[in-house]
PyMOL CGO cylinders between C-alpha atoms (Angstrom):
from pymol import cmd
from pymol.cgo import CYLINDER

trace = [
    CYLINDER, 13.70, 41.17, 106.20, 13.90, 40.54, 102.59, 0.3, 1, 1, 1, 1, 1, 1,
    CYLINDER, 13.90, 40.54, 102.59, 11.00, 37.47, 101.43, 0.3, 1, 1, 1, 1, 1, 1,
    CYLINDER, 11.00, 37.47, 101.43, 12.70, 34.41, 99.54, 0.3, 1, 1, 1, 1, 1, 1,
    CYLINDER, 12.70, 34.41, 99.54, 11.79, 34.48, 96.20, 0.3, 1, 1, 1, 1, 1, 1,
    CYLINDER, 11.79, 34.48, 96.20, 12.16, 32.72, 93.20, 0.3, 1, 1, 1, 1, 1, 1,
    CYLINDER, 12.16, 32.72, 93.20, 15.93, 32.88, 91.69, 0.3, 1, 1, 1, 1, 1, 1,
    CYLINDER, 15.93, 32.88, 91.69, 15.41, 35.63, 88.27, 0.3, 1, 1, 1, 1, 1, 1,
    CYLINDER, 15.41, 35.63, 88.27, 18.64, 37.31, 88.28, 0.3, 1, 1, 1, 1, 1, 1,
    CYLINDER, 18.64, 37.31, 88.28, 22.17, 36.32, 88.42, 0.3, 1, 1, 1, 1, 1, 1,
    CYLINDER, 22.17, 36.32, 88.42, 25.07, 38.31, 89.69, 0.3, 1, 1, 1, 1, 1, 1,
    CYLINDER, 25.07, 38.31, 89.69, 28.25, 37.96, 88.23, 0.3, 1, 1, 1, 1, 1, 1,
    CYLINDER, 28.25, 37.96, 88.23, 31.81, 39.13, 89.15, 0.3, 1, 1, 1, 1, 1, 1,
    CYLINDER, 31.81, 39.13, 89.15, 35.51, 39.03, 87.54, 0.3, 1, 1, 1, 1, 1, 1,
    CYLINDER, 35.51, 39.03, 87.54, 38.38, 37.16, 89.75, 0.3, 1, 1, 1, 1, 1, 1,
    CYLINDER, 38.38, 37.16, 89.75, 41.09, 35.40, 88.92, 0.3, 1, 1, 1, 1, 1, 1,
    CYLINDER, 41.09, 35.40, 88.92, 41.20, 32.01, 88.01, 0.3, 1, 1, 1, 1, 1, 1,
    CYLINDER, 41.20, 32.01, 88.01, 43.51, 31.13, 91.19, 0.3, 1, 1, 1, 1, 1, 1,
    CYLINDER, 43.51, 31.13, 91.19, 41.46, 33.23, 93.52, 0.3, 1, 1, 1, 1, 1, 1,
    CYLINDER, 41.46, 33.23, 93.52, 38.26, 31.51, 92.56, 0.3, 1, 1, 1, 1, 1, 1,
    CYLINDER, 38.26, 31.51, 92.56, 40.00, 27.94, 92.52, 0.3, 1, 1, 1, 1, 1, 1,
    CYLINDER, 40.00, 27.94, 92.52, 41.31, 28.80, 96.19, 0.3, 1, 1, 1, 1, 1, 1,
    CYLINDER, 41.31, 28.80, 96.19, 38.29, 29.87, 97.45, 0.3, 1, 1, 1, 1, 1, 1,
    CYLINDER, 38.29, 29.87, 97.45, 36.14, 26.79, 96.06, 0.3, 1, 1, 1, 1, 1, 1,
    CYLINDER, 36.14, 26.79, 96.06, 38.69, 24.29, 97.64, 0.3, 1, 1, 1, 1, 1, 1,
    CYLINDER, 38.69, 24.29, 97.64, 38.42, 26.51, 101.24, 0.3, 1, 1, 1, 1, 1, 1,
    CYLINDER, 38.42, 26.51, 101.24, 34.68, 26.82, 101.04, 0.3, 1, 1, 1, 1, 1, 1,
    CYLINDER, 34.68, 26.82, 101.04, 34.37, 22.92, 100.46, 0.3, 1, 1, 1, 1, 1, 1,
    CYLINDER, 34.37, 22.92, 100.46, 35.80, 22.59, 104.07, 0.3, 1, 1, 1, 1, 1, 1,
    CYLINDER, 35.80, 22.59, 104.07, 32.64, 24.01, 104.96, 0.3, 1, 1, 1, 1, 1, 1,
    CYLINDER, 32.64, 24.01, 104.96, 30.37, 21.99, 103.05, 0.3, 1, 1, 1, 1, 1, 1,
    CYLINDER, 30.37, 21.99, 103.05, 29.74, 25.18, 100.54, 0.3, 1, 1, 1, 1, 1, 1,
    CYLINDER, 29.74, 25.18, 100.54, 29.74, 25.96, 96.59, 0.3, 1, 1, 1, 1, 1, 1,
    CYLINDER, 29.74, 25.96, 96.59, 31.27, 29.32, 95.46, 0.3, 1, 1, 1, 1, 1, 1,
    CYLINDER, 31.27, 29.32, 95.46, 27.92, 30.03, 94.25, 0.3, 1, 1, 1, 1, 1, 1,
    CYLINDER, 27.92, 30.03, 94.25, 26.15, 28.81, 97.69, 0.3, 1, 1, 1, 1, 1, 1,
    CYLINDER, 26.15, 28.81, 97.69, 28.41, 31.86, 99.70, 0.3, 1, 1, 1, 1, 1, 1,
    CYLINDER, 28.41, 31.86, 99.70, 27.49, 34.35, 96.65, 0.3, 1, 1, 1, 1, 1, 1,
    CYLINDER, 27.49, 34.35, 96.65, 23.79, 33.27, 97.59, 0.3, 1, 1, 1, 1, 1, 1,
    CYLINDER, 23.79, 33.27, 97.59, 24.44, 33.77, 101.46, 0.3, 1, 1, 1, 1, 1, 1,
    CYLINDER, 24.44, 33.77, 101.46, 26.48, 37.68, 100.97, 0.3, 1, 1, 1, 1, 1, 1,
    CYLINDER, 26.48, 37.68, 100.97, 24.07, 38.79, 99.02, 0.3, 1, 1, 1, 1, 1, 1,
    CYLINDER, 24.07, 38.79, 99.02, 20.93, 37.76, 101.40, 0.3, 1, 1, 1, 1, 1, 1,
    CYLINDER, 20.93, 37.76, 101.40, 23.08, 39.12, 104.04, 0.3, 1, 1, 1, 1, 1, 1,
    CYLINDER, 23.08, 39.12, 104.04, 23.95, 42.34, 102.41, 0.3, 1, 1, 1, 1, 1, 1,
    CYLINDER, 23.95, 42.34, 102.41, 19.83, 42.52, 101.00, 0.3, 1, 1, 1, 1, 1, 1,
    CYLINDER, 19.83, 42.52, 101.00, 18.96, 41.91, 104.86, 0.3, 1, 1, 1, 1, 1, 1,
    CYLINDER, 18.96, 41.91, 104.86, 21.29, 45.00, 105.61, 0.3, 1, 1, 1, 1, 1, 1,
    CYLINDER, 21.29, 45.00, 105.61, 23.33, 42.77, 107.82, 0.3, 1, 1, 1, 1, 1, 1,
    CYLINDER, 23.33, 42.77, 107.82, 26.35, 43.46, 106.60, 0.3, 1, 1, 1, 1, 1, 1,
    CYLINDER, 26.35, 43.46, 106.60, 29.32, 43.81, 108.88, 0.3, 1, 1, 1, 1, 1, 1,
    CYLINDER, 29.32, 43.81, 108.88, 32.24, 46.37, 107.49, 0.3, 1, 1, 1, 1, 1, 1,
    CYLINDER, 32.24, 46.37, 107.49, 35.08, 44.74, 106.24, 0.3, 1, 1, 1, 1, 1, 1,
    CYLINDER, 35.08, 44.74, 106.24, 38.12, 47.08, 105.09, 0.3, 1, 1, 1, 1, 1, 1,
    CYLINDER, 38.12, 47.08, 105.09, 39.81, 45.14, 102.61, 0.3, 1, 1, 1, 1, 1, 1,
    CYLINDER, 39.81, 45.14, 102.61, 42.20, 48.22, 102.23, 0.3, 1, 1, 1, 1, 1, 1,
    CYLINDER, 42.20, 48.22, 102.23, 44.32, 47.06, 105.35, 0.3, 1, 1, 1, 1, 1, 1,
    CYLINDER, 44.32, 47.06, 105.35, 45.64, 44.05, 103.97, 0.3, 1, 1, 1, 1, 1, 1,
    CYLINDER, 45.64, 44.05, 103.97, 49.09, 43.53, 102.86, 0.3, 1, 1, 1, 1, 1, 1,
    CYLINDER, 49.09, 43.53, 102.86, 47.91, 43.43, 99.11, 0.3, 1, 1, 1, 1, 1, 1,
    CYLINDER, 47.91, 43.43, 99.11, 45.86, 45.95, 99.19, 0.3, 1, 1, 1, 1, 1, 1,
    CYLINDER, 45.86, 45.95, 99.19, 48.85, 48.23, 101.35, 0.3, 1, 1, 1, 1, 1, 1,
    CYLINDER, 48.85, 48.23, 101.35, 51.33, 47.30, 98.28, 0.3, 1, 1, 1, 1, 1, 1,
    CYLINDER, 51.33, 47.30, 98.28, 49.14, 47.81, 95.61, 0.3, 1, 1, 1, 1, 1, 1,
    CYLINDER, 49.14, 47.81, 95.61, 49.10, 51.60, 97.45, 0.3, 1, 1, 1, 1, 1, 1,
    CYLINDER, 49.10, 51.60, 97.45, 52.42, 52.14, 97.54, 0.3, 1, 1, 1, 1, 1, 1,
    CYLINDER, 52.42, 52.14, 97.54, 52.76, 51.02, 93.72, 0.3, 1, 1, 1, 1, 1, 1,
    CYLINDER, 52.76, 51.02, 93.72, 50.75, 53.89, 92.81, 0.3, 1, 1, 1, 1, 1, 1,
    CYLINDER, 50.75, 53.89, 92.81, 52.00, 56.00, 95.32, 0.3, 1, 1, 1, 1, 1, 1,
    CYLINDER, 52.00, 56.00, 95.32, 55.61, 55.52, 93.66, 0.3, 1, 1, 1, 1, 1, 1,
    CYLINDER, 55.61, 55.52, 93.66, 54.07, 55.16, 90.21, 0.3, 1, 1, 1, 1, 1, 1,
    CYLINDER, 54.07, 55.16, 90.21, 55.71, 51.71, 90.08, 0.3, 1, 1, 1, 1, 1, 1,
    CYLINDER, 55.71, 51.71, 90.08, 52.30, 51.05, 87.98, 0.3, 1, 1, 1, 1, 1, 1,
    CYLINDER, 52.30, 51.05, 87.98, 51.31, 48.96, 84.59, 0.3, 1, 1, 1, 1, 1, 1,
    CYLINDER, 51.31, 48.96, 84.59, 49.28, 51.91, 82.24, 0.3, 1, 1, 1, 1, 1, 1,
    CYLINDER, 49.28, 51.91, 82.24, 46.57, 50.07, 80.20, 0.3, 1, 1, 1, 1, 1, 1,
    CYLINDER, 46.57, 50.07, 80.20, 45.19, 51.78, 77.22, 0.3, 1, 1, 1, 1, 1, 1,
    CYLINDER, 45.19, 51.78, 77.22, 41.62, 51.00, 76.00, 0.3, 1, 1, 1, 1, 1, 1,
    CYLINDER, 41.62, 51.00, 76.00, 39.05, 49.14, 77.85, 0.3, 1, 1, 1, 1, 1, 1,
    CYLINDER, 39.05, 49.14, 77.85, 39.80, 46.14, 75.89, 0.3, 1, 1, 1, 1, 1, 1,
    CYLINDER, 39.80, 46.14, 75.89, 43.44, 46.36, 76.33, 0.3, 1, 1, 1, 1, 1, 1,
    CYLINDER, 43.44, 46.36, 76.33, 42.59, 46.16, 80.22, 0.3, 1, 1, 1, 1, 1, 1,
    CYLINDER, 42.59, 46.16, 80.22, 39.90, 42.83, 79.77, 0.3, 1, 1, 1, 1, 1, 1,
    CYLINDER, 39.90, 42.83, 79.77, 43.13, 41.16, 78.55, 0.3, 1, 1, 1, 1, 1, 1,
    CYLINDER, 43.13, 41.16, 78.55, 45.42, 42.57, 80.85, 0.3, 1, 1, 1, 1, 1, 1,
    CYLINDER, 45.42, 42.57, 80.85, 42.88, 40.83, 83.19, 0.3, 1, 1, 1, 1, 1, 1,
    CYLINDER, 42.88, 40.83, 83.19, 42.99, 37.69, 82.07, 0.3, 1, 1, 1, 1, 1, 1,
    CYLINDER, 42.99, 37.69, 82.07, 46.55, 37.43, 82.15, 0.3, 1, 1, 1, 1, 1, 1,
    CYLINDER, 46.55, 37.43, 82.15, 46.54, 38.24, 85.95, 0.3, 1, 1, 1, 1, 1, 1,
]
cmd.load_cgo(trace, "trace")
């Protein structure tokens, strides 16, 4: 098992704006901070008790598939064209 330390690094990730407001408002049912279930994943996954989740079976995931299956995609140029393709998400 992995020792509690003191906090020195921080971990950051990209979502949407209405997929981070939805999840604070859910996680408050619980009595929990966005940054409070970051905190607890990444103890878990540092613990290696991690439970598989396929996030490919769900019904975004399964149309986002057959978009580029049917090349019903958006092509993004550069790497910066993409950070503001991003944001407009």
């Amino acid at each position: 098992m992995t020792s509690i330390s003191a906090k020195d690094t921080t971990v950051s990730s990209r979502v949407s704006s209405k997929m981070a407001q939805n999840a604070k408002i859910n996680l408050e049912k619980y009595g929990l901070s966005l940054s409070e279930y970051i905190r607890m994943a990444v103890y878990k996954a540092a613990n290696d008790e991690v439970s598989y989740v396929n996030f490919l079976d769900t019904a975004e995931a399964l149309q986002a598939k057959k978009e580029a299956e049917t090349n019903a995609i958006t092509k993004v140029g550069s790497l910066e064209d993409l950070d503001k393709w991003m944001d407009n998400l």
